[in-house]
PyMOL Python script that loads the backbone (N, CA, C, O; Angstrom):
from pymol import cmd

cmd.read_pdbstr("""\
ATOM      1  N   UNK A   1       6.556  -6.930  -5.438  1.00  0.00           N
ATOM      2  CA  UNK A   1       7.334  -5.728  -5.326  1.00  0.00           C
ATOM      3  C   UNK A   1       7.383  -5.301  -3.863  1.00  0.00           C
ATOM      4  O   UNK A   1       6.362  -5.382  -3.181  1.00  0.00           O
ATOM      5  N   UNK A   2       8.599  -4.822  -3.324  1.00  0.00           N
ATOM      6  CA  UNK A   2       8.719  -4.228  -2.370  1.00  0.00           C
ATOM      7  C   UNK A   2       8.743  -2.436  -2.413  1.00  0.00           C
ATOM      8  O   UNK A   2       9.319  -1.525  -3.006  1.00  0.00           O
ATOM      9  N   UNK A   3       7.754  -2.639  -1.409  1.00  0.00           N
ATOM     10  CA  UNK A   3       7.311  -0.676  -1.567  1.00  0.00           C
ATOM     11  C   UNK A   3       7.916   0.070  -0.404  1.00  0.00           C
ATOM     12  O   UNK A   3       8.004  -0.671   0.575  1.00  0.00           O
ATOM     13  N   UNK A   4       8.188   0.812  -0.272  1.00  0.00           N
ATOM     14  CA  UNK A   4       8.733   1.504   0.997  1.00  0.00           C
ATOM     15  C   UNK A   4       8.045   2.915   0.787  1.00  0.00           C
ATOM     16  O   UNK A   4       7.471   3.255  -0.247  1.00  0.00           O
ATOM     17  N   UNK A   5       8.202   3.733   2.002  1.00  0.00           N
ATOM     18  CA  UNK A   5       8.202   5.424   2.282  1.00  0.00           C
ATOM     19  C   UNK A   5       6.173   5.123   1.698  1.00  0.00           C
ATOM     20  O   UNK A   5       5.561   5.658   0.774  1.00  0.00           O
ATOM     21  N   UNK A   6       5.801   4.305   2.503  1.00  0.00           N
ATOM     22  CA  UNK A   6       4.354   4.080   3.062  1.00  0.00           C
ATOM     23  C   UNK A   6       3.574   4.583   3.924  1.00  0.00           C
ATOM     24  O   UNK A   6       3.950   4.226   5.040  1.00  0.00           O
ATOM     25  N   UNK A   7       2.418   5.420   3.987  1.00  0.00           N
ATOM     26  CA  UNK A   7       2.177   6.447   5.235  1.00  0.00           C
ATOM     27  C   UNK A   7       1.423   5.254   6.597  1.00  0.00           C
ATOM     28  O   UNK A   7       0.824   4.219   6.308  1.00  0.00           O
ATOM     29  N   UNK A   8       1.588   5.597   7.587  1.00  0.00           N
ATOM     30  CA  UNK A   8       1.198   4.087   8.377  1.00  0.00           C
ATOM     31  C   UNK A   8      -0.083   4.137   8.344  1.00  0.00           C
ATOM     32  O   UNK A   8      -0.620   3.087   8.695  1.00  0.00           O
ATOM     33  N   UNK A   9      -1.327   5.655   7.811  1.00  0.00           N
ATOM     34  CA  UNK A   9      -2.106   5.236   7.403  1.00  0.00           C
ATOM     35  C   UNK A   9      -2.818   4.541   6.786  1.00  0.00           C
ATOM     36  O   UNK A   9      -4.049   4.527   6.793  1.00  0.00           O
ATOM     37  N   UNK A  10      -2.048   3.862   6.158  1.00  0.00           N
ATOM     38  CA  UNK A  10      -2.624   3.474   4.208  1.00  0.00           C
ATOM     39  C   UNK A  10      -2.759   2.289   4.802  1.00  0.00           C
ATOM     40  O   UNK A  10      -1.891   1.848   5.555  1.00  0.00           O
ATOM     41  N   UNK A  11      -3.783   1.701   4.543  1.00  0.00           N
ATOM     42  CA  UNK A  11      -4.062   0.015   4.936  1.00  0.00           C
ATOM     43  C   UNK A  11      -4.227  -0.699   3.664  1.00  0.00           C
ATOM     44  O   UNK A  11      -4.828   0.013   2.859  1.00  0.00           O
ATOM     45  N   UNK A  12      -3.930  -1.778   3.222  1.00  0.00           N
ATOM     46  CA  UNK A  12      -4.337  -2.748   2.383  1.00  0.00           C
ATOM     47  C   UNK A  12      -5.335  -2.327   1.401  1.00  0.00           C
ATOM     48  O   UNK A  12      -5.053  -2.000   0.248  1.00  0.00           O
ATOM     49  N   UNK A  13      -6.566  -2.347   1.920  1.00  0.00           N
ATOM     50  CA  UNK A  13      -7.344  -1.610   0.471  1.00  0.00           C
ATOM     51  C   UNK A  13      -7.493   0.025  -0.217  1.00  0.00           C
ATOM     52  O   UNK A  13      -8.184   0.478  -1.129  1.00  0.00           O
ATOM     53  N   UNK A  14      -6.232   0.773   0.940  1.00  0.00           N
ATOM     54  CA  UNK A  14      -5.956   1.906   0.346  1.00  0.00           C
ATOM     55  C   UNK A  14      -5.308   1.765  -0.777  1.00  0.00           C
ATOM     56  O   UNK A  14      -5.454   2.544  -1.718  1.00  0.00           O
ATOM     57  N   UNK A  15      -4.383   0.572  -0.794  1.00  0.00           N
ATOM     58  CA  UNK A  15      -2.887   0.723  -1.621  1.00  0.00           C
ATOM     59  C   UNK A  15      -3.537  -0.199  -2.254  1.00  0.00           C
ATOM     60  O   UNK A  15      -3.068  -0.127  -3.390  1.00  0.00           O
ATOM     61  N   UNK A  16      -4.424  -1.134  -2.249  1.00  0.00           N
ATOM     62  CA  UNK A  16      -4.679  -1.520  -3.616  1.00  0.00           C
ATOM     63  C   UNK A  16      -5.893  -0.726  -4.815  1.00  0.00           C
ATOM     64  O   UNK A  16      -6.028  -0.851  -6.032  1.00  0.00           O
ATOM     65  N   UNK A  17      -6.457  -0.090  -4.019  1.00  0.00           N
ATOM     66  CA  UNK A  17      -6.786   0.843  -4.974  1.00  0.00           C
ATOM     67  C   UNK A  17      -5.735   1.617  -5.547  1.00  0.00           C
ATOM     68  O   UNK A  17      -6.100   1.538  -6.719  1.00  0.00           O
ATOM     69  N   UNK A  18      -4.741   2.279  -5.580  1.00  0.00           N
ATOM     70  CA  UNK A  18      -3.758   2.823  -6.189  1.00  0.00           C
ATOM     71  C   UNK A  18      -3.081   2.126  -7.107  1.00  0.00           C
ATOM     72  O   UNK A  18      -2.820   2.552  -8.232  1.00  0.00           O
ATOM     73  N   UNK A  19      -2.652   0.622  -6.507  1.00  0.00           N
ATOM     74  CA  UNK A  19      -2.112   0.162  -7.441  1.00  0.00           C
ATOM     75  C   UNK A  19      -2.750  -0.879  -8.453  1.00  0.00           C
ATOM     76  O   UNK A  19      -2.043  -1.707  -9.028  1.00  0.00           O
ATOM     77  N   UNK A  20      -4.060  -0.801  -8.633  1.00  0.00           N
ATOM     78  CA  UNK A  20      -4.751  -1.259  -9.374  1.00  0.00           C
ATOM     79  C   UNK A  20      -4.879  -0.861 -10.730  1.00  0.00           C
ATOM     80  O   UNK A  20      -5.197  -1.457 -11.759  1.00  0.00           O
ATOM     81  N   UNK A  21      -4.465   0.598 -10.393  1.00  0.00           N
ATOM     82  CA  UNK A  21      -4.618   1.429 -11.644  1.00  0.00           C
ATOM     83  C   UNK A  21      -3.645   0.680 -12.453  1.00  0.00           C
ATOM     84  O   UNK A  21      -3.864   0.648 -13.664  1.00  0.00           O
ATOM     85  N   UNK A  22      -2.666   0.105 -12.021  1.00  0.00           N
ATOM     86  CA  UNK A  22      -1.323  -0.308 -13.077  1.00  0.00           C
ATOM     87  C   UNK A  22      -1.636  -1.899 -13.312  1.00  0.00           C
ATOM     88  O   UNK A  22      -1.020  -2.637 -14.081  1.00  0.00           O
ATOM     89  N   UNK A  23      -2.817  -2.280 -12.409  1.00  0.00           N
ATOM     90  CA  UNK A  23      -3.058  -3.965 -13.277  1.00  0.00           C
ATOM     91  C   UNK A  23      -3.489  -4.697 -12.606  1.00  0.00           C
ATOM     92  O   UNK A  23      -3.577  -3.921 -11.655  1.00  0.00           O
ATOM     93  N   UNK A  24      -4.035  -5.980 -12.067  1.00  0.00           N
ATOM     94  CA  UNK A  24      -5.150  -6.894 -11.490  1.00  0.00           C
ATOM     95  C   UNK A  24      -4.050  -6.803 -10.251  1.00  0.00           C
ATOM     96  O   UNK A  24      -2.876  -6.825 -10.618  1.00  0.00           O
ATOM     97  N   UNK A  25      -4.273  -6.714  -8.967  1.00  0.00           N
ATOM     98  CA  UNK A  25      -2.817  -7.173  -7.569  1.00  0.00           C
ATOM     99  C   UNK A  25      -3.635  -8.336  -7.433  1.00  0.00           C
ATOM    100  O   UNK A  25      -4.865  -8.339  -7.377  1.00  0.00           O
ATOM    101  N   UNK A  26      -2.745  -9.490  -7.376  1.00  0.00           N
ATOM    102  CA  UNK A  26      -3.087 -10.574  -6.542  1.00  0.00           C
ATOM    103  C   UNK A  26      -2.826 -10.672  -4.786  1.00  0.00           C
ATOM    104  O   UNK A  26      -3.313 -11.517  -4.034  1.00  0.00           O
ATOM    105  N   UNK A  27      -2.130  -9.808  -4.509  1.00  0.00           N
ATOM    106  CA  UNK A  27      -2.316  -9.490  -2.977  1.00  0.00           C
ATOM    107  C   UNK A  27      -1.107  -8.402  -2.367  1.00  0.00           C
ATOM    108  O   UNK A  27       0.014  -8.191  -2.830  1.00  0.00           O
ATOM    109  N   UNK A  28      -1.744  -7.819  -1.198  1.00  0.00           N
ATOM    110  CA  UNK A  28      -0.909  -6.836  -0.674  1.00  0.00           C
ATOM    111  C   UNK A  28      -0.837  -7.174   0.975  1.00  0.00           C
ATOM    112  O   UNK A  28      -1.682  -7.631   1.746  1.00  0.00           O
ATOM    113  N   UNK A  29       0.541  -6.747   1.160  1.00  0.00           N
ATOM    114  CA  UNK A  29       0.851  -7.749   2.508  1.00  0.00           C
ATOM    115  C   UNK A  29       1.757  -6.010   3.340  1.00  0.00           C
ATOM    116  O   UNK A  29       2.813  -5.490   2.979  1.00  0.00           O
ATOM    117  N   UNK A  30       1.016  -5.661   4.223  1.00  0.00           N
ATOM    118  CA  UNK A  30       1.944  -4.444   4.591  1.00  0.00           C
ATOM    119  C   UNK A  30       2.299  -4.781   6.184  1.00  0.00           C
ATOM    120  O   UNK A  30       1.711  -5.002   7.243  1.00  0.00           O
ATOM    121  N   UNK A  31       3.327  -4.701   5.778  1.00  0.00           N
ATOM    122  CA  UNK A  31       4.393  -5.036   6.924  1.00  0.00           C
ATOM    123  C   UNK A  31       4.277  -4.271   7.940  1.00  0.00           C
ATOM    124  O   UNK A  31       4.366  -3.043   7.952  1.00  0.00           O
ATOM    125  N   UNK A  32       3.939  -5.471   9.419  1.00  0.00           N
ATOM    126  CA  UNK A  32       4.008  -4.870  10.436  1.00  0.00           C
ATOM    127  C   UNK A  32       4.476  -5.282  11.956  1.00  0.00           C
ATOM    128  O   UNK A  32       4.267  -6.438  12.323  1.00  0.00           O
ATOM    129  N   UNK A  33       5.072  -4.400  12.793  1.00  0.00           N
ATOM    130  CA  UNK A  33       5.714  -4.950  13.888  1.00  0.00           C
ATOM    131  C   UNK A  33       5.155  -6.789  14.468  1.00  0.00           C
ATOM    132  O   UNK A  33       3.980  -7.094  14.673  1.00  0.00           O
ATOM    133  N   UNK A  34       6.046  -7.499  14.582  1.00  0.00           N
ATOM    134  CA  UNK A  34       5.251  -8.511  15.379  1.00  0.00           C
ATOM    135  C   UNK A  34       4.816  -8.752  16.878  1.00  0.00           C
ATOM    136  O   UNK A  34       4.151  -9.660  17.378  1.00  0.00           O
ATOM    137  N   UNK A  35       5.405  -7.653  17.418  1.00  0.00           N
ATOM    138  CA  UNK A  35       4.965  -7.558  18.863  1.00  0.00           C
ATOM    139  C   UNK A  35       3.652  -7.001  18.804  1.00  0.00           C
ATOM    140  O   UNK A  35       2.538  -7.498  18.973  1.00  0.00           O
ATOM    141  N   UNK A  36       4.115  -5.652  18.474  1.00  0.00           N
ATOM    142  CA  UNK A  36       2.358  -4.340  18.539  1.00  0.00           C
ATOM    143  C   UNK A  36       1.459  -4.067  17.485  1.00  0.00           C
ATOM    144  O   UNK A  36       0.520  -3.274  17.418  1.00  0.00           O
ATOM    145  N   UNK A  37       2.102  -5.190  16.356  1.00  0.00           N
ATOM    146  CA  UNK A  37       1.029  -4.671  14.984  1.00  0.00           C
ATOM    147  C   UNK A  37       0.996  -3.824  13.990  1.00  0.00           C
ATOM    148  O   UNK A  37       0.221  -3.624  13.055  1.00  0.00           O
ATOM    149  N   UNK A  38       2.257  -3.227  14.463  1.00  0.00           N
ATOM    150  CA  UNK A  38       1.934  -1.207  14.331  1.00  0.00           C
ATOM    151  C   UNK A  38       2.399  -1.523  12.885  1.00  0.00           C
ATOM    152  O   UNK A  38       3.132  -2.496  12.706  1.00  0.00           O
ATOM    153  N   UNK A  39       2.039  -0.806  11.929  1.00  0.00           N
ATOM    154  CA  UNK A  39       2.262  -0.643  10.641  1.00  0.00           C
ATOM    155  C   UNK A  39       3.878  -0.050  10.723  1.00  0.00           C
ATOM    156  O   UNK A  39       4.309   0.818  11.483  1.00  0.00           O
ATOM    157  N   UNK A  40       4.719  -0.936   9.524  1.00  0.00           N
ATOM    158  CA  UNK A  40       5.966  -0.227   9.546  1.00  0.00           C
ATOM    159  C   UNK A  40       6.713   0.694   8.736  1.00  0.00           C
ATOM    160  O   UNK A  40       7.885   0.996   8.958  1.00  0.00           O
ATOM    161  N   UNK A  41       5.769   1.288   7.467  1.00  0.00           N
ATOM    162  CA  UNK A  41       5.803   2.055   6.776  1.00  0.00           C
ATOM    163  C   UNK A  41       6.306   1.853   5.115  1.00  0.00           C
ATOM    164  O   UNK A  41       6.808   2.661   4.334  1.00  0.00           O
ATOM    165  N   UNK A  42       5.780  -0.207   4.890  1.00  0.00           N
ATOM    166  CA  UNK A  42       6.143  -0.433   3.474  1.00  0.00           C
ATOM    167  C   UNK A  42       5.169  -1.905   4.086  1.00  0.00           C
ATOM    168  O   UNK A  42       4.787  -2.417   5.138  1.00  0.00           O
ATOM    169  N   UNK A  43       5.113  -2.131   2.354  1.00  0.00           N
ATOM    170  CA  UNK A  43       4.744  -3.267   2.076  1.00  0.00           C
ATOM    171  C   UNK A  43       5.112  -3.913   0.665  1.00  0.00           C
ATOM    172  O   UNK A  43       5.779  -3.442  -0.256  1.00  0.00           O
ATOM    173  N   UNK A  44       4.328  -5.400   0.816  1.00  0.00           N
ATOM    174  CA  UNK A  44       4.631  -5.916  -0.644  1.00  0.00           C
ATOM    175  C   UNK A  44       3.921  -6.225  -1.659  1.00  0.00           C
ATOM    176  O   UNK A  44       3.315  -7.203  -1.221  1.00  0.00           O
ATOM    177  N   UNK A  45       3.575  -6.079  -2.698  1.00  0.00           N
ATOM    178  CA  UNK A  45       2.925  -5.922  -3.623  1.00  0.00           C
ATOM    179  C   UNK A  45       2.703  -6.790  -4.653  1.00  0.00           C
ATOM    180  O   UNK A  45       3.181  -6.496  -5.749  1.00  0.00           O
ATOM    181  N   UNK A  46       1.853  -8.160  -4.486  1.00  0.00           N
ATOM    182  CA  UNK A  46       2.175  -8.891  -5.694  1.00  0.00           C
ATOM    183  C   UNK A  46       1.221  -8.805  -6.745  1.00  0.00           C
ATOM    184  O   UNK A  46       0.059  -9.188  -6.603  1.00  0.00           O
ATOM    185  N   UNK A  47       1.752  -8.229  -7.982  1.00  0.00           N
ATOM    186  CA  UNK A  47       0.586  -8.132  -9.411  1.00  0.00           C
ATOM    187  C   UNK A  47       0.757  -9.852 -10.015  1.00  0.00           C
ATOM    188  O   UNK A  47       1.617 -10.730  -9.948  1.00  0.00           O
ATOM    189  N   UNK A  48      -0.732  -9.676 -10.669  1.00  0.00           N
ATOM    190  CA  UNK A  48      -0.673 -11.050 -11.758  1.00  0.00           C
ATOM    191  C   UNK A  48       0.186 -11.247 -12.968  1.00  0.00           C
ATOM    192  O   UNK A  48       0.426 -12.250 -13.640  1.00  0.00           O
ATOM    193  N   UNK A  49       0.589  -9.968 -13.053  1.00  0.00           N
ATOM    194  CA  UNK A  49       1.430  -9.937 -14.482  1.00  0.00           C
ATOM    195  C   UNK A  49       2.797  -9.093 -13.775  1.00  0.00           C
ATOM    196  O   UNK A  49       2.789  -8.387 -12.766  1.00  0.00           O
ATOM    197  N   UNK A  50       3.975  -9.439 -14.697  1.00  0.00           N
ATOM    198  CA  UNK A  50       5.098  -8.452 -14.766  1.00  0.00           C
ATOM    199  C   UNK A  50       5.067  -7.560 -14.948  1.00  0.00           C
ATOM    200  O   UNK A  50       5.513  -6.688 -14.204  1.00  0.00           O
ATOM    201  N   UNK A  51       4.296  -7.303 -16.476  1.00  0.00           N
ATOM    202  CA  UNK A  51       3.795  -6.076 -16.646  1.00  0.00           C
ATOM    203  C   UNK A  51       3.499  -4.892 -16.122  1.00  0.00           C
ATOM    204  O   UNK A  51       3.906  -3.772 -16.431  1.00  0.00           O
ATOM    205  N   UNK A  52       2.662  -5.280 -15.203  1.00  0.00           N
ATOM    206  CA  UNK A  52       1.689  -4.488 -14.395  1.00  0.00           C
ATOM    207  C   UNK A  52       2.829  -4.139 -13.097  1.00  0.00           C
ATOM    208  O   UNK A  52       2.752  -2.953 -12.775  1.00  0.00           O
ATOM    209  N   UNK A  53       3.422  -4.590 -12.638  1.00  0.00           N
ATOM    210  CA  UNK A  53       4.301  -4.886 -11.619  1.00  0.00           C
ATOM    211  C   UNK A  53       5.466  -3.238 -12.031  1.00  0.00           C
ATOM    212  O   UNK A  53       5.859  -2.223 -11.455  1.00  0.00           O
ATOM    213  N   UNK A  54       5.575  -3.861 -13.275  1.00  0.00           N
ATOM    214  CA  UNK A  54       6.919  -2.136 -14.041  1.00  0.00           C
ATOM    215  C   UNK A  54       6.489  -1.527 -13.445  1.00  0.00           C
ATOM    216  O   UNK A  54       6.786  -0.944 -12.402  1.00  0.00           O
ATOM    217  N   UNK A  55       5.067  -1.637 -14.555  1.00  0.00           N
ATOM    218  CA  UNK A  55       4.417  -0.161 -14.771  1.00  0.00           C
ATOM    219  C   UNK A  55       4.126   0.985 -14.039  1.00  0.00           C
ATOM    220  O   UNK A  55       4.080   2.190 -14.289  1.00  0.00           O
ATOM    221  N   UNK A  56       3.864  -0.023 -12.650  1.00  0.00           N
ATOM    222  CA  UNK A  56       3.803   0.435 -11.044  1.00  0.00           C
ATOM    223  C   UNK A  56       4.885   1.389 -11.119  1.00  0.00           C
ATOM    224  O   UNK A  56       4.776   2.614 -11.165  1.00  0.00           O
ATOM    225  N   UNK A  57       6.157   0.556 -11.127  1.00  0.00           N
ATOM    226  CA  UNK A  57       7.548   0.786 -10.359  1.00  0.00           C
ATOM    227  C   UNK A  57       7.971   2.234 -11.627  1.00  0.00           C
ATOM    228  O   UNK A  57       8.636   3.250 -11.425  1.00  0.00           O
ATOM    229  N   UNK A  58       7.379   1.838 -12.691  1.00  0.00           N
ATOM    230  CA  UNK A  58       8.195   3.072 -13.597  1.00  0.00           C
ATOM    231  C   UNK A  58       7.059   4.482 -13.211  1.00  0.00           C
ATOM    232  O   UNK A  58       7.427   5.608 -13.547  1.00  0.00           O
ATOM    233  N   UNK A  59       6.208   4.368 -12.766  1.00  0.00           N
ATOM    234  CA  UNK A  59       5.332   5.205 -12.494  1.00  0.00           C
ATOM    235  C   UNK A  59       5.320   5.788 -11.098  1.00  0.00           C
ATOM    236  O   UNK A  59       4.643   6.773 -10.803  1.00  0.00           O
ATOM    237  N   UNK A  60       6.014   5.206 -10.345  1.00  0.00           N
ATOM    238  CA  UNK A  60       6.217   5.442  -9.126  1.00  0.00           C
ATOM    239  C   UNK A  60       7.465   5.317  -8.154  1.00  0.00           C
ATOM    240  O   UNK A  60       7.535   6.040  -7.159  1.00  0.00           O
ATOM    241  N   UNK A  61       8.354   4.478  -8.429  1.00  0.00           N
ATOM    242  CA  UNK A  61       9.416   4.614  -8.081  1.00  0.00           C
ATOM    243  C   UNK A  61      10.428   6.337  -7.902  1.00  0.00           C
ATOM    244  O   UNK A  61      10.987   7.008  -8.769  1.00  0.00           O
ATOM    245  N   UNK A  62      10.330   6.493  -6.810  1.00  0.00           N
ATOM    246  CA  UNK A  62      11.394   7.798  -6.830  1.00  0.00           C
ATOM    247  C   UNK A  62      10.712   9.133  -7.409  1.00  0.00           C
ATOM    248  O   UNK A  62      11.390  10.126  -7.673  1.00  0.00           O
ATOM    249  N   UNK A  63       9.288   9.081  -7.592  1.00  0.00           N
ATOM    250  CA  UNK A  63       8.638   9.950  -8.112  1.00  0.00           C
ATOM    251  C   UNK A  63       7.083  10.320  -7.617  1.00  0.00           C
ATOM    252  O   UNK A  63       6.623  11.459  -7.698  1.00  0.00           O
ATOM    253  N   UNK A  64       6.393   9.238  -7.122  1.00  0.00           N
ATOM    254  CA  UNK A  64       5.529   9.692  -5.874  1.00  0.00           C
ATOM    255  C   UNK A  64       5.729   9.973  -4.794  1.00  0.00           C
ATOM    256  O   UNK A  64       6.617   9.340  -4.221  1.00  0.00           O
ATOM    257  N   UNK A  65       5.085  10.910  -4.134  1.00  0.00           N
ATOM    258  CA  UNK A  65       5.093  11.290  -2.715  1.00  0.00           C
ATOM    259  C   UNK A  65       3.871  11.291  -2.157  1.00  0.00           C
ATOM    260  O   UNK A  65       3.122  12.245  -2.366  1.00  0.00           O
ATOM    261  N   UNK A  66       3.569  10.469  -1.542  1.00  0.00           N
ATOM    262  CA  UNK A  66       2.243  10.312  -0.497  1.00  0.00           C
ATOM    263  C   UNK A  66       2.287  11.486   0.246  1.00  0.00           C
ATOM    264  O   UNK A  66       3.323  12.102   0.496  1.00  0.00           O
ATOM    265  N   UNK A  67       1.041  11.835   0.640  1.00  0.00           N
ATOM    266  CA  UNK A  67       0.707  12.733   1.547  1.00  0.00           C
ATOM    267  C   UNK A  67       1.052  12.658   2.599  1.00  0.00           C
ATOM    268  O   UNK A  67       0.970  11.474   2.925  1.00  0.00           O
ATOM    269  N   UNK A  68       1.589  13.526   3.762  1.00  0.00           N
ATOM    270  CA  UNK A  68       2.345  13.426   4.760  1.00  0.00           C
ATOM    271  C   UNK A  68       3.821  12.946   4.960  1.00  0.00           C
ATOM    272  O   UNK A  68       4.535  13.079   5.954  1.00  0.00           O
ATOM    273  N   UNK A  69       4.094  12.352   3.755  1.00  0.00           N
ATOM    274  CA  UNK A  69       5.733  11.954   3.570  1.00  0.00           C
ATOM    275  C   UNK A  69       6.949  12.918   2.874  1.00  0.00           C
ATOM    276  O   UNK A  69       6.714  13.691   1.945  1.00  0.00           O
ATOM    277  N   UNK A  70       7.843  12.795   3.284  1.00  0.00           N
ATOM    278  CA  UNK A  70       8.984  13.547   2.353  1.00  0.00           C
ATOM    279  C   UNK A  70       9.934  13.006   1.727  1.00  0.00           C
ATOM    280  O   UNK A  70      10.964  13.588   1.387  1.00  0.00           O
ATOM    281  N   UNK A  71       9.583  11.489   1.462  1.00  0.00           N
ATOM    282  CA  UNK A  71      10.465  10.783   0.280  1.00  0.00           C
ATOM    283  C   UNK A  71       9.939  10.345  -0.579  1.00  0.00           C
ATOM    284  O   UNK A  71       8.852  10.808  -0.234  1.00  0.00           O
ATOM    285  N   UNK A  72       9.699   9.802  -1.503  1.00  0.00           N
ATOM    286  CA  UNK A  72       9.390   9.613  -2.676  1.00  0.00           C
ATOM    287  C   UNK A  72       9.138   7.503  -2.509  1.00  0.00           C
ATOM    288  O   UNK A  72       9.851   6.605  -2.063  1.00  0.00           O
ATOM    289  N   UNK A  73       7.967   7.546  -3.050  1.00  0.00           N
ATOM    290  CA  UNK A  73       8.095   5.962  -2.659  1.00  0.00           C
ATOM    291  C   UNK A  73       9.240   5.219  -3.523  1.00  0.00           C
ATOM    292  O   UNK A  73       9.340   5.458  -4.726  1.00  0.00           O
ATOM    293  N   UNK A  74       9.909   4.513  -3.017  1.00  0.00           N
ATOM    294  CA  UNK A  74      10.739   2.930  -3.467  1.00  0.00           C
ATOM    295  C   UNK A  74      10.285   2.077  -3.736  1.00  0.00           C
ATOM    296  O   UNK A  74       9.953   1.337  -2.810  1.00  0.00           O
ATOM    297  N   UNK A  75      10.001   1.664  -5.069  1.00  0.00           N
ATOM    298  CA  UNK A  75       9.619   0.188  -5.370  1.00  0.00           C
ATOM    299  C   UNK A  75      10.752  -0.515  -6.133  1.00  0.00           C
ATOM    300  O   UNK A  75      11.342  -0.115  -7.137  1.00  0.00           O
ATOM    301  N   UNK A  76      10.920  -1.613  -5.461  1.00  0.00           N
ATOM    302  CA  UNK A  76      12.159  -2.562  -6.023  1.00  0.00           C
ATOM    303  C   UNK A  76      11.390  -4.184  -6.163  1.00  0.00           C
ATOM    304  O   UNK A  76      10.295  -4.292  -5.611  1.00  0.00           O
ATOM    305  N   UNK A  77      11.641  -4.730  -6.484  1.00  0.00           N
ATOM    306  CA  UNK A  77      11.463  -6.568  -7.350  1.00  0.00           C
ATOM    307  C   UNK A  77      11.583  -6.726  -5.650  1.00  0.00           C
ATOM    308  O   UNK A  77      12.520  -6.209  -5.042  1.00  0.00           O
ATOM    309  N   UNK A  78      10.476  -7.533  -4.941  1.00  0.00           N
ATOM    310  CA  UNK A  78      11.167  -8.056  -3.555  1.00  0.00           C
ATOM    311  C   UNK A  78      12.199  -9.048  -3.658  1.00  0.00           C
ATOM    312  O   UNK A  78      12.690  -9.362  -2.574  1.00  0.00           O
ATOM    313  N   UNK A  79      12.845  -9.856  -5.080  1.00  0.00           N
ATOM    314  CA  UNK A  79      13.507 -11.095  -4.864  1.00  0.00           C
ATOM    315  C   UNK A  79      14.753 -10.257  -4.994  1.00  0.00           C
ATOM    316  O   UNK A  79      15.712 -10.737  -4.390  1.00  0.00           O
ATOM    317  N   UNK A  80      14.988  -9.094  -5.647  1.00  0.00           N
ATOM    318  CA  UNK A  80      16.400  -8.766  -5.729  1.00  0.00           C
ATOM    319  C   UNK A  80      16.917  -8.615  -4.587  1.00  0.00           C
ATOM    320  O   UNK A  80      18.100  -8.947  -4.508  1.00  0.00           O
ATOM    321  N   UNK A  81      16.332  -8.149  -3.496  1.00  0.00           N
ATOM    322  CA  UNK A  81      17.172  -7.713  -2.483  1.00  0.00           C
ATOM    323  C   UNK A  81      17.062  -8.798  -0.749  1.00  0.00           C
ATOM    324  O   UNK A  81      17.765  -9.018   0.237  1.00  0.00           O
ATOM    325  N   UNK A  82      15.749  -9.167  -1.277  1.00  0.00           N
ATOM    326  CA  UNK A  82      15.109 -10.023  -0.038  1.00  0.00           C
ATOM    327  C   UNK A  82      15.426 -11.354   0.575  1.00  0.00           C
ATOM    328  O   UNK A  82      14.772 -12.201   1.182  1.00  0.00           O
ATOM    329  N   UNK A  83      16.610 -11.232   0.209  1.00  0.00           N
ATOM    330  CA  UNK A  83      17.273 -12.803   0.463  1.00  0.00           C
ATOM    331  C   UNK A  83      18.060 -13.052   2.171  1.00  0.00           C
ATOM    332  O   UNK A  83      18.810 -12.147   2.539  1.00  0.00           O
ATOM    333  N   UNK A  84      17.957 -13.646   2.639  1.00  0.00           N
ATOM    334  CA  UNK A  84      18.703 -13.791   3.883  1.00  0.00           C
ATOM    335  C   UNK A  84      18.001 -13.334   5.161  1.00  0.00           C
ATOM    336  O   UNK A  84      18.524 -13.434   6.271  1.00  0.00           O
ATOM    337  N   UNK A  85      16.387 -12.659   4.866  1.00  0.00           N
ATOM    338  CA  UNK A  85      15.912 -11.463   5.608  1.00  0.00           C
ATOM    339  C   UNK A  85      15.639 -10.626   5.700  1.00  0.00           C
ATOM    340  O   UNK A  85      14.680 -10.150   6.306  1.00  0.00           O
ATOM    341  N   UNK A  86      17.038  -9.837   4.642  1.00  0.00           N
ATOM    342  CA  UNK A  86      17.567  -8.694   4.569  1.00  0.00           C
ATOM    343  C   UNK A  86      16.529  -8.010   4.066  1.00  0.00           C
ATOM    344  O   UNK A  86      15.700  -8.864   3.752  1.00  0.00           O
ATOM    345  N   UNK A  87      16.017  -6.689   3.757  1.00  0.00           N
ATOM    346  CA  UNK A  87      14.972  -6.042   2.785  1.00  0.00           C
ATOM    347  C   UNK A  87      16.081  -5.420   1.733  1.00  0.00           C
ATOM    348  O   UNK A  87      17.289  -5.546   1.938  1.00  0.00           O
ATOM    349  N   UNK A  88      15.559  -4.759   0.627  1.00  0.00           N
ATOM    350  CA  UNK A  88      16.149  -4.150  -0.651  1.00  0.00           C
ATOM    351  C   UNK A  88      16.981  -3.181  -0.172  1.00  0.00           C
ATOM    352  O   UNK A  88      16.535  -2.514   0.761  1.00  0.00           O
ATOM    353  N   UNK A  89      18.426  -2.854  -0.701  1.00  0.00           N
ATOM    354  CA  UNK A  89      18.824  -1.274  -0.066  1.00  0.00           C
ATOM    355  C   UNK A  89      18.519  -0.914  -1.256  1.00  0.00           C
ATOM    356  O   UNK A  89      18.478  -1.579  -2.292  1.00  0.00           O
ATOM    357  N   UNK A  90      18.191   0.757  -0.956  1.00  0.00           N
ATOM    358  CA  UNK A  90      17.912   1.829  -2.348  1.00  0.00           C
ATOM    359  C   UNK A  90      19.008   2.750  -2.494  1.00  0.00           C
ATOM    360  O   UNK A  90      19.827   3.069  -1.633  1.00  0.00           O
ATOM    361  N   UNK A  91      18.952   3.016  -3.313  1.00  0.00           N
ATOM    362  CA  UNK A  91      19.552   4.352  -3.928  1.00  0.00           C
ATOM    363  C   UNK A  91      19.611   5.688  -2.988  1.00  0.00           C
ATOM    364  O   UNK A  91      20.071   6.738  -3.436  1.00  0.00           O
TER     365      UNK A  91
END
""", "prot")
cmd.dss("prot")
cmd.show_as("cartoon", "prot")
cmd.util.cbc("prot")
cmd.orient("prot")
């Protein structure tokens, strides 16, 4: 899953504690500049199951708001949109 509206705080074992709650993650990859490192404010999210992967997205999609943010996180399938480079457009 591709996550967006990510605080550049949140590192890897922040966000997998969160999203654990919805099912085993086999790994979290948060995207960041390749020059300076700098966190870019999403990452990607892969669960062991589909399942778990929804459950995330129906639980959070367009309806959480991290602390310090004023959008609501985006979670989309990374294959729907991730083709060519490109990342997901949202809604």
């Amino acid at each position: 899953m591709f996550v967006g509206q990510v605080p550049h705080d949140m590192e890897e074992n922040d966000l997998r504690t969160m999203f654990e709650e919805f099912g085993r993650v086999h790994q979290i990859n948060v995207l960041r500049n390749k020059y300076t490192g700098s966190h870019q404010g999403c990452c990607f999210v892969t669960f062991y199951t589909r399942r778990a992967a929804l459950a995330a997205q129906n639980a959070l999609h367009n309806i959480k708001i991290f602390n310090g943010m004023h959008r609501p996180v985006q979670m989309k399938p990374a294959d729907s949109g991730h083709r060519n480079g490109k990342l997901p457009k949202f809604n």
